[in-house]
N, C-alpha and C positions, 0 to 999 in steps of 0.2 A: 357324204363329204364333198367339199366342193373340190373338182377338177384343176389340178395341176394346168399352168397353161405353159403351152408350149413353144419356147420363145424361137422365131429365125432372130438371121442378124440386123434386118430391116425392113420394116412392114412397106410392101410396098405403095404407095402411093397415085391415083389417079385426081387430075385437076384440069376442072371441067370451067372451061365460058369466066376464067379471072382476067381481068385488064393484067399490067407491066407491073403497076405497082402493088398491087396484088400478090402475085405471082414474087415480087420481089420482097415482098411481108412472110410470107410462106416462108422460102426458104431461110429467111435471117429466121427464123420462130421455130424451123425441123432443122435445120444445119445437116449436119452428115447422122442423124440419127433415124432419118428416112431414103427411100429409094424413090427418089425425084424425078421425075421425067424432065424430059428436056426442054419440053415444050409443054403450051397447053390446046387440050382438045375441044374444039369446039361443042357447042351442044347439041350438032345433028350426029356427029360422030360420036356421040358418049358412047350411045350403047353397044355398040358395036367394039368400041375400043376397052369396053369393060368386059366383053366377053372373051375378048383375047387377052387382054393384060390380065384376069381374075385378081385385083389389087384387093389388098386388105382395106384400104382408108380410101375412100371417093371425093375431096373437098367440090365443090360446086360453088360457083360465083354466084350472088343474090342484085348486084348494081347492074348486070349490063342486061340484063331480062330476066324481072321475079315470074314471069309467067313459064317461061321455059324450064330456069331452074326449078318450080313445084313440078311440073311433068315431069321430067330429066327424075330429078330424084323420087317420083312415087314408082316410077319404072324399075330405076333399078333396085330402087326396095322389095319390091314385090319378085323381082329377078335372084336377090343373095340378102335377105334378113341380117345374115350374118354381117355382112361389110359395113362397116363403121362410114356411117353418112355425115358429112359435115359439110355446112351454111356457111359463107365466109361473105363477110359486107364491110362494110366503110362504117356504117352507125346500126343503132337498135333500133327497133321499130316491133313494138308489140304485136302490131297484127300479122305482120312476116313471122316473125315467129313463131307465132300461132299455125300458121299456115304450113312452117316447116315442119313442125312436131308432126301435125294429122300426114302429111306427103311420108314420114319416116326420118326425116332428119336426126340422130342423134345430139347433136349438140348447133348451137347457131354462135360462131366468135365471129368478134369484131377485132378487126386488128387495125391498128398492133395490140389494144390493150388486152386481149384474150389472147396472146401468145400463149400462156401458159396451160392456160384450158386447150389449146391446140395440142401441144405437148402431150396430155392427159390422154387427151383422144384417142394421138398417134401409141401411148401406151398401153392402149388398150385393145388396138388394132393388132400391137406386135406378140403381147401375149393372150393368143386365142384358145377360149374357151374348148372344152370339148363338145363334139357332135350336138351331143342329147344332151345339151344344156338349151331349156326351151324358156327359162325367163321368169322373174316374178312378175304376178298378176297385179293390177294396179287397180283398186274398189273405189271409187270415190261415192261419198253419200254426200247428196246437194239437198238441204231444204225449199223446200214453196215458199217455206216464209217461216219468221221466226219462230222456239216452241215445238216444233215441228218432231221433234227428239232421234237428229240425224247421230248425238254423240249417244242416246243410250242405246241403239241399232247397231252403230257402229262397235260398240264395245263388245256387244254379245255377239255379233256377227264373227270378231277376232276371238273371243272366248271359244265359239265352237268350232272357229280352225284350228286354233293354238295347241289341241291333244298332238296331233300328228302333222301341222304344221310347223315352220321359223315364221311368224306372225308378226307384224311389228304394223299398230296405231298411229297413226299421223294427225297430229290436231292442226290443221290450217282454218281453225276458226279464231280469228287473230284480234276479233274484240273481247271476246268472251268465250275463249273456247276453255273448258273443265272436265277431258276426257283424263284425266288423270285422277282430278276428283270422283268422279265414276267409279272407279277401282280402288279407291281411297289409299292412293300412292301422293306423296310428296317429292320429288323430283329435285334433285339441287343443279343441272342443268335443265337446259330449257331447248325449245326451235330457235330461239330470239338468238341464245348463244353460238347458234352453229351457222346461223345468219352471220356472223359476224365474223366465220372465219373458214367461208367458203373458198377461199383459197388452198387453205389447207383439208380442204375436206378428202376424205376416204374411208375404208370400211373400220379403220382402227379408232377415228376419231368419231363415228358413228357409233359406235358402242359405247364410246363416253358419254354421251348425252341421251339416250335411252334409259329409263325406269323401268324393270322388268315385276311384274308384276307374279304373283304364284303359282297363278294359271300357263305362267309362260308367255303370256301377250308383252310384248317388250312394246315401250308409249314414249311415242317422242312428241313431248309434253309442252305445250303455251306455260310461260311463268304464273306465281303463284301471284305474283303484284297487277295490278292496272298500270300504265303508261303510258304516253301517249309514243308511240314509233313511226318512222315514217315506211309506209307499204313496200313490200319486198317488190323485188323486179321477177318477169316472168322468166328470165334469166338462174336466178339463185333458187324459183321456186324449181324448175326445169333438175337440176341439179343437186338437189337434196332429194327429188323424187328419183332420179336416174340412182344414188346412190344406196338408196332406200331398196327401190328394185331388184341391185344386183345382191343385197345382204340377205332380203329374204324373200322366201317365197310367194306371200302373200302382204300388199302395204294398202291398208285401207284406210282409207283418207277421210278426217270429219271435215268438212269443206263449212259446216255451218249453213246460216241461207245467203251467204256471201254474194257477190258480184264482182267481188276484190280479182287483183289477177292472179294471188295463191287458185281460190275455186274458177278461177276462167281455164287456168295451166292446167290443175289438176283434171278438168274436165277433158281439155282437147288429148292429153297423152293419156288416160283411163281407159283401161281392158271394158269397164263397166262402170257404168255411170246409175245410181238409185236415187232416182230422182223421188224423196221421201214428202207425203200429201198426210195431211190428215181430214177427218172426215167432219167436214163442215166447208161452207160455202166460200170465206174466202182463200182455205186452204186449195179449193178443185179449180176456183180461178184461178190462182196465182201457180199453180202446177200446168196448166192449157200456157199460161203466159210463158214459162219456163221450158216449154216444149217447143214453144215458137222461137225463143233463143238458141236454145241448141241446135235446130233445125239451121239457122242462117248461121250459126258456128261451121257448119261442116261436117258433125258429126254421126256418124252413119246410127238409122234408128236401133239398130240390132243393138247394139252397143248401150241402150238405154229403156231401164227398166223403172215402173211406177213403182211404188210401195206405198198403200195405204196405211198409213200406222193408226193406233186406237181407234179401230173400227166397231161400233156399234152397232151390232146388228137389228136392235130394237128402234135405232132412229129411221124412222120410215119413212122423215118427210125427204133423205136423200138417200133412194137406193143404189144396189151396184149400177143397173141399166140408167139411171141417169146419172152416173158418175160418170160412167163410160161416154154416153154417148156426148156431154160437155165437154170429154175431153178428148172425144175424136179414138180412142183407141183402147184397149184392154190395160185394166188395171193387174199388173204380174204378182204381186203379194197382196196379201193382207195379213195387218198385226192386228190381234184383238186386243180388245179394250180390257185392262185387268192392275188390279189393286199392286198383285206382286212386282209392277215396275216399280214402281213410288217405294214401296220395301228394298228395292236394290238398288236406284239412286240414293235412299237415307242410310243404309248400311254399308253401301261400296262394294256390293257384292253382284257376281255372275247370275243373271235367270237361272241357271242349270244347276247353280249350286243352291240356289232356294229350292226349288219345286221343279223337278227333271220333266215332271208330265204334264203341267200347269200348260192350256191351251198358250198364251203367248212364245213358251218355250218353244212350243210347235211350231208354233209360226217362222220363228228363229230357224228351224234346223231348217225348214223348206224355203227362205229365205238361201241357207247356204248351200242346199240342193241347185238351186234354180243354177248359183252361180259357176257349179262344179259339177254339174251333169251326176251329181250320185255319188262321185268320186269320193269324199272326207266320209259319209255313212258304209261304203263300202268297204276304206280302209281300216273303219274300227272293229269291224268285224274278223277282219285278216290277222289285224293287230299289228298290220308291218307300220316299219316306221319310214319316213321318204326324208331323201338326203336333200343338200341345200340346195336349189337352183339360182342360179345370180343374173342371169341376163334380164336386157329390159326390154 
């Protein structure tokens, strides 16, 4: 069960390196429902002044030096996980906050017009979690290129957490994304709709637009129509994933072979990133190319895992060692090449429910080994069941 949180009467507040008007957007946006300081702290004296105030919410200026605020904030992330970190600027700027996400930032508002996500923040600073609340894990699958099959991966990847996970599918493939069709669910909301009223988002209205499937994978689903939309901001994307996180356990993201800034966000704030290849030439190049982007994104390699999917072991004119060594580093899965996927994309069914010992299925579980240290194989054997964790 999730953790009662435990309210004081005002989370206290530290605010780091904001100009006048700043500082004077702040408190018109907390009024008396936070514990304000009087002043603000410069950014040689944050850390110091965070170790004596221990404040639940840190706000951090991004106008008067983005270079200081990314240190300032990777610092004291790394110092209290728990403390609700928040970006405060004058305007948006996509690669800032890209930059805040990877430093730890929880949220990035622009004021005045994110007052209310301010608010959000500070409410969630005021009612804190308990201890051993360590956070849902965030999976995103990024294709090489299209075809690639990151949504049928994805699906079984959530199929074999879902016995003893809260699992919940994310389709950020926004031209084409069919993870819903996968599991042959028709969804009468959509992502499109909860785009739409991000304002109002929280865990109640997240369960409104989720399709839960019988395995228990709940899929927060692209609509059944084509249209054309205009691209989500890394803002909304930021925000439906932070939401997603604290609902459940495990949110694995089909990112598609996007470029869009849903797969740019989903990449920089991912626990794990499966960067999905298949086995042919211009799948191994365009994986080397995609390695090279994430590299200048910032995001630490640990953090990123290859997956060969439909490997043939009989193609010999491209073996492991020169897959490897085109692409500079070890390939961490391999999916073998097998009939019973194409049966469970036309049926809408689970690997595991076809053919439990069918090599691919294998591949799958060691796939969710790699990402859980053993952990989900371990618990099925216990048979325990693990409660909800929310944090992100």
């Amino acid at each position: 069960m999730r953790s009662a949180g435990i309210s004081s009467n005002a989370a206290t507040v530290l605010v780091i390196g904001v100009d006048a008007r700043a500082m004077g957007l702040v408190r018109e946006a907390l009024g008396a429902e936070a514990a304000l300081p009087s002043g603000v702290t410069p950014y040689e004296d944050a850390l110091a002044m965070m170790r004596k105030m221990r404040p639940e919410m840190v706000l951090v200026g991004f106008d008067t030096d983005f270079e200081e605020a990314i240190r300032i904030g990777a610092a004291i992330h790394q110092e209290s996980t728990r403390t609700v970190l928040v970006a405060i600027a004058a305007r948006s700027d996509n690669a800032r906050l890209r930059a805040a996400m990877r430093a730890g930032y929880r949220e990035f508002v622009v004021l005045p017009d994110d007052a209310e996500l301010l608010r959000q923040a500070l409410h969630e600073a005021t009612f804190r979690e308990g201890a051993g609340d360590d956070g849902g894990e965030v999976i995103a699958l990024w294709g090489s290129k299209g075809g690639v099959g990151t949504t049928l991966l994805g699906v079984n990847l959530a199929g074999e957490l879902s016995p003893v996970h809260r699992v919940c599918l994310v389709d950020f493939d926004f031209a084409m994304g069919d993870a819903a069709a996968f599991l042959d669910l028709t969804p009468t909301q959509s992502i499109h709709d909860l785009f739409r009223n991000l304002h109002r988002l929280d865990e109640r209205m997240l369960a409104g637009h989720v399709v839960v499937h019988p395995s228990k994978i709940h899929v927060l689903a692209q609509p059944a129509e084509l249209a054309s939309r205009e691209e989500v901001q890394p803002e909304g994307v930021m925000r439906v994933l932070t939401a997603v996180a604290r609902a459940y356990q495990y949110c694995i993201v089909d990112c598609g072979n996007s470029l869009d800034s849903a797969a740019m966000t989903a990449a920089t704030v991912a626990d794990h990133i499966l960067l999905v290849a298949t086995h042919d030439v211009p799948g191994i190049k365009n994986t080397w190319r995609r390695l090279q982007l994430i590299e200048t994104m910032g995001i630490e390699k640990e953090r990123v895992h290859v997956i060969l999917n439909r490997f043939d072991r009989k193609n010999t004119a491209l073996p492991m060692s020169v897959i490897e060594d085109n692409l500079r580093r070890k390939v961490d899965i391999v999916i073998s090449e097998d009939r019973l996927a194409a049966k469970a994309v036309n049926d809408g069914r689970l690997l595991r429910e076809l053919d439990r010992k069918a090599p691919i299925t294998r591949d799958i579980e060691a796939m969710v080994a790699l990402l859980t240290d053993g952990e989900v194989q371990e618990e099925k054997k216990s048979g325990s069941v693990m409660g909800w964790l929310f944090r992100f």
